[in-house]
VEXDREN-2710 file (C-alpha; in Angstrom, 1 decimal):
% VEXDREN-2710
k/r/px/py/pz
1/UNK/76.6/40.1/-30.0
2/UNK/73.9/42.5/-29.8
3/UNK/72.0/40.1/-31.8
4/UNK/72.8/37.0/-29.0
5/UNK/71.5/40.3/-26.2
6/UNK/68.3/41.1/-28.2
7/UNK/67.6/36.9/-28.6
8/UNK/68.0/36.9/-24.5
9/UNK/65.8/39.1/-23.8
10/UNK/63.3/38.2/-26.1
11/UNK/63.5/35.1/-24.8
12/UNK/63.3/36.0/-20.9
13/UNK/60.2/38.2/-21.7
14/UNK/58.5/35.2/-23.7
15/UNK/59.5/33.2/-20.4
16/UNK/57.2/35.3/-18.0
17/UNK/54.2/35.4/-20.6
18/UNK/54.3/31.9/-21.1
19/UNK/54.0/31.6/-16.9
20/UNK/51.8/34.1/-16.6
21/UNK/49.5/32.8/-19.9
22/UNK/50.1/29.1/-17.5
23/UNK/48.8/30.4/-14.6
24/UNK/45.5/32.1/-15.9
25/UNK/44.6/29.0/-17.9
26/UNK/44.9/27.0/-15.1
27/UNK/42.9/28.8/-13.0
28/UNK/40.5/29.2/-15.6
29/UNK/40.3/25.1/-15.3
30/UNK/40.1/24.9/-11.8
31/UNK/37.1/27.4/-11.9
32/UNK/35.4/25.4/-14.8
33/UNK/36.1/22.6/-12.7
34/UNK/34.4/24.0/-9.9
35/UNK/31.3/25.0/-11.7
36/UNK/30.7/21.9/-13.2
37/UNK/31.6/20.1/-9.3
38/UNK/28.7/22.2/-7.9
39/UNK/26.7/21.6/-11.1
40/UNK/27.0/17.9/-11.0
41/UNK/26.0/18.0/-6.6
42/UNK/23.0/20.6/-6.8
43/UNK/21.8/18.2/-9.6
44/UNK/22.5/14.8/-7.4
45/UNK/21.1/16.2/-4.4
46/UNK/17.7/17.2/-6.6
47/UNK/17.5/13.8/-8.5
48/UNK/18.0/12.2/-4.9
49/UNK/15.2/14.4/-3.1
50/UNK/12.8/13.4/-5.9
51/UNK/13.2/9.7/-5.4
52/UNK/13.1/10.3/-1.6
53/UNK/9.5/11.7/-2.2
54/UNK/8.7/8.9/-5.1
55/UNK/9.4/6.5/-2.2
56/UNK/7.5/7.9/0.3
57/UNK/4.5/8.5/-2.5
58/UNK/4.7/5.3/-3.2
59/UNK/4.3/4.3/1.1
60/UNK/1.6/6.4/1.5
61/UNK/-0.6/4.6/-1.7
62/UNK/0.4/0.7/-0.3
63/UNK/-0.6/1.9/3.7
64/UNK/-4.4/2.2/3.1
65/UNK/-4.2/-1.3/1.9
66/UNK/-7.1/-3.3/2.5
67/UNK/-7.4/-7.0/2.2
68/UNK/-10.2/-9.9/1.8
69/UNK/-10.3/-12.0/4.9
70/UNK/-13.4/-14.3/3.3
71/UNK/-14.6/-15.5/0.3
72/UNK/-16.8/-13.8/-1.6
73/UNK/-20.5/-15.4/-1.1
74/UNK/-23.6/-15.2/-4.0
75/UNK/-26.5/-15.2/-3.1
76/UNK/-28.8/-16.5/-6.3
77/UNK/-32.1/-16.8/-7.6
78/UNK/-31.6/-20.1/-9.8
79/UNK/-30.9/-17.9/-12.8
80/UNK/-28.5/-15.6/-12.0
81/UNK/-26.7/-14.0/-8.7
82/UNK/-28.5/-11.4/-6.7
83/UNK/-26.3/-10.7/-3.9
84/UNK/-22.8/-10.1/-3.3
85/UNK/-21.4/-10.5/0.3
86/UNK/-17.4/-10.6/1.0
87/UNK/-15.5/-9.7/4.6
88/UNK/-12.6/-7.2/4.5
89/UNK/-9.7/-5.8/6.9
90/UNK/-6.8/-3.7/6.7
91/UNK/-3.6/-4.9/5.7
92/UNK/-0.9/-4.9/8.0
93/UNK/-0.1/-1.2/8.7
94/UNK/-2.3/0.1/6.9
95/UNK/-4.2/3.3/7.1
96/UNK/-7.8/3.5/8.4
97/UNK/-10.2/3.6/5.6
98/UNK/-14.1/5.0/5.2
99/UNK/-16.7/2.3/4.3
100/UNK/-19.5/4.8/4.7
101/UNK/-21.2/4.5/1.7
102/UNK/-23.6/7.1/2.4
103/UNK/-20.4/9.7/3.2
104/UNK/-20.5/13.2/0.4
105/UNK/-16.7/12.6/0.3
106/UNK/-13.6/10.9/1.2
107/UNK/-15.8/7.4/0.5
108/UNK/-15.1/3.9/-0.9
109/UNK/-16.4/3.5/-4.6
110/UNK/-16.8/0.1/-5.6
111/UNK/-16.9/-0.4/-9.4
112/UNK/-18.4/-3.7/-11.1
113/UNK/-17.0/-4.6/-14.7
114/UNK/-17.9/-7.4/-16.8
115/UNK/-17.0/-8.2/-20.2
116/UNK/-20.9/-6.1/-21.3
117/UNK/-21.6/-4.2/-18.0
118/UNK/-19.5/-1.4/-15.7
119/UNK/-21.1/0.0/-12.8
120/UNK/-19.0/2.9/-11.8
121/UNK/-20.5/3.6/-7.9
122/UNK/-22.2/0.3/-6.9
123/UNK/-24.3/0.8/-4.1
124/UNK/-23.3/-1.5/-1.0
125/UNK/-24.0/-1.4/3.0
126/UNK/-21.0/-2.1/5.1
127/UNK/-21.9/-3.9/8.5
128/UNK/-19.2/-4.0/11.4
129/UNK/-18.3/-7.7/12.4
130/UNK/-15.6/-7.1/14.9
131/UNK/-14.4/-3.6/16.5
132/UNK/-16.5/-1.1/17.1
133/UNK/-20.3/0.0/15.6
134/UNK/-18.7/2.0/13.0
135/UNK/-17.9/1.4/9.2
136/UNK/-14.4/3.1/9.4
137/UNK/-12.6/0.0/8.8
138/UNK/-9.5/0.1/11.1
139/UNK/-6.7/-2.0/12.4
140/UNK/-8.1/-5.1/13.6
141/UNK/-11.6/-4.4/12.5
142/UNK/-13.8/-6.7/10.4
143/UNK/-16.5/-5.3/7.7
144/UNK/-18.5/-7.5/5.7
145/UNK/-19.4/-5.4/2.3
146/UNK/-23.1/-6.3/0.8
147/UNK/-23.7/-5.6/-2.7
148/UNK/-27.3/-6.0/-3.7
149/UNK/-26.5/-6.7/-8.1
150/UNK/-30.7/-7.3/-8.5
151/UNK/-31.2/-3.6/-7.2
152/UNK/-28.4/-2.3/-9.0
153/UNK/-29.6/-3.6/-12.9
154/UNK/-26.8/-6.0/-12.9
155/UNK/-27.2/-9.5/-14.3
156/UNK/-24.7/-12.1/-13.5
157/UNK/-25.6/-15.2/-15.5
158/UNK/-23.4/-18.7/-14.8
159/UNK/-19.9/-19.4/-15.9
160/UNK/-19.5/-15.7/-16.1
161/UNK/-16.5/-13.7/-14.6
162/UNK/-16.5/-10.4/-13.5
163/UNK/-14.3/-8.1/-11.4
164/UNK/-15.1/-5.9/-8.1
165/UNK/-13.0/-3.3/-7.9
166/UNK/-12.7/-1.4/-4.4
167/UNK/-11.4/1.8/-4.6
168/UNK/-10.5/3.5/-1.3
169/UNK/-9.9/7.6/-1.2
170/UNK/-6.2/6.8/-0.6
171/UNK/-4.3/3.9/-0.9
172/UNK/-4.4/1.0/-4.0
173/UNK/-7.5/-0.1/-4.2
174/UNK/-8.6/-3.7/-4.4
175/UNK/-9.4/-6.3/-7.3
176/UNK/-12.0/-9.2/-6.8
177/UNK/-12.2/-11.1/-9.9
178/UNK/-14.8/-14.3/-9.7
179/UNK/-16.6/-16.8/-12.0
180/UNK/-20.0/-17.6/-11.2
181/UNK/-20.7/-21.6/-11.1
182/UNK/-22.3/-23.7/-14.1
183/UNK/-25.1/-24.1/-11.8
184/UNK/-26.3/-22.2/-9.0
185/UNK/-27.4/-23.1/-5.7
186/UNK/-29.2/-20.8/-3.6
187/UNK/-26.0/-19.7/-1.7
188/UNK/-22.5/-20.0/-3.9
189/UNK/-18.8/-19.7/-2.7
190/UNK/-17.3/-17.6/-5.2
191/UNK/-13.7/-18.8/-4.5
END
């Protein structure tokens, strides 16, 4: 009997540290669980912001969009093309954007590559068309962009393509790429 007594109360004292042991490793979980639930939302919130300000990064480069609103006219010599001329605007909602190329910063750089030559800051005069006497290009503005190749050391033979590319301070910049005719004429649409 004192045996069945000393098996009992083993067994009742067992009872409680098995609850007790139940309880702490339970709430051990539920604090894990917590951690990790505030680990997992601090890091989504993060990951979220940063897209939030890729999106808006990626806004503010397409707004100071510009677009060609003509084709792009050479002037030649017989031999070889000596002017450039082409009419540009902003794209819709896009930023206003300097076309002073005399400007010490925040200026348009217009680059010229062929498959021999690049010309990294191509000199060019913009000349208001519509809008007012300025060459900040703005909404609803119109800037034809001369390029004077001859002055610059560029020669642009026929059948040869090269590219224009005009690079705004902000904004995506844009990419003219022409072929010159088989035979020129004094004045050739570069379509």
């Amino acid at each position: 009997m004192n045996k069945l007594r000393a098996i009992a109360c083993r067994l009742r004292d067992e009872r409680g540290i098995t609850g007790l042991e139940t309880a702490i490793i339970l709430i051990a979980f539920v604090v894990v669980a917590a951690v990790f639930a505030f680990v997992v939302l601090s890091t989504g919130l993060f990951s979220s912001e940063r897209g939030k300000e890729a999106v808006y990064a990626g806004l503010a480069k397409t707004r100071g969009t510009m677009e060609l609103s003509s084709s792009v006219i050479a002037a030649s010599n017989g031999t070889s093309v000596t002017t450039l001329d082409f009419d540009m605007t902003l794209a819709a909602g896009g930023d206003s954007v300097n076309l002073d190329p005399g400007a010490a910063t925040n200026r348009t750089v217009i680059t010229y590559i062929d498959n021999a030559t690049v010309v990294n800051d191509l000199a060019y005069i913009a000349t208001p068309i519509t809008g007012n006497a300025n060459t900040l290009l703005e909404p609803g503005e119109l800037i034809r962009i001369s390029i004077d190749l001859a002055g610059a050391g560029v020669t642009v033979g026929a059948n040869q393509t090269f590219t224009l590319e005009v690079k705004p301070p902000t904004g995506s910049y844009m990419v003219l790429q022409r072929t010159t005719p088989a035979a020129f004429q004094v004045i050739n649409n570069l379509n």
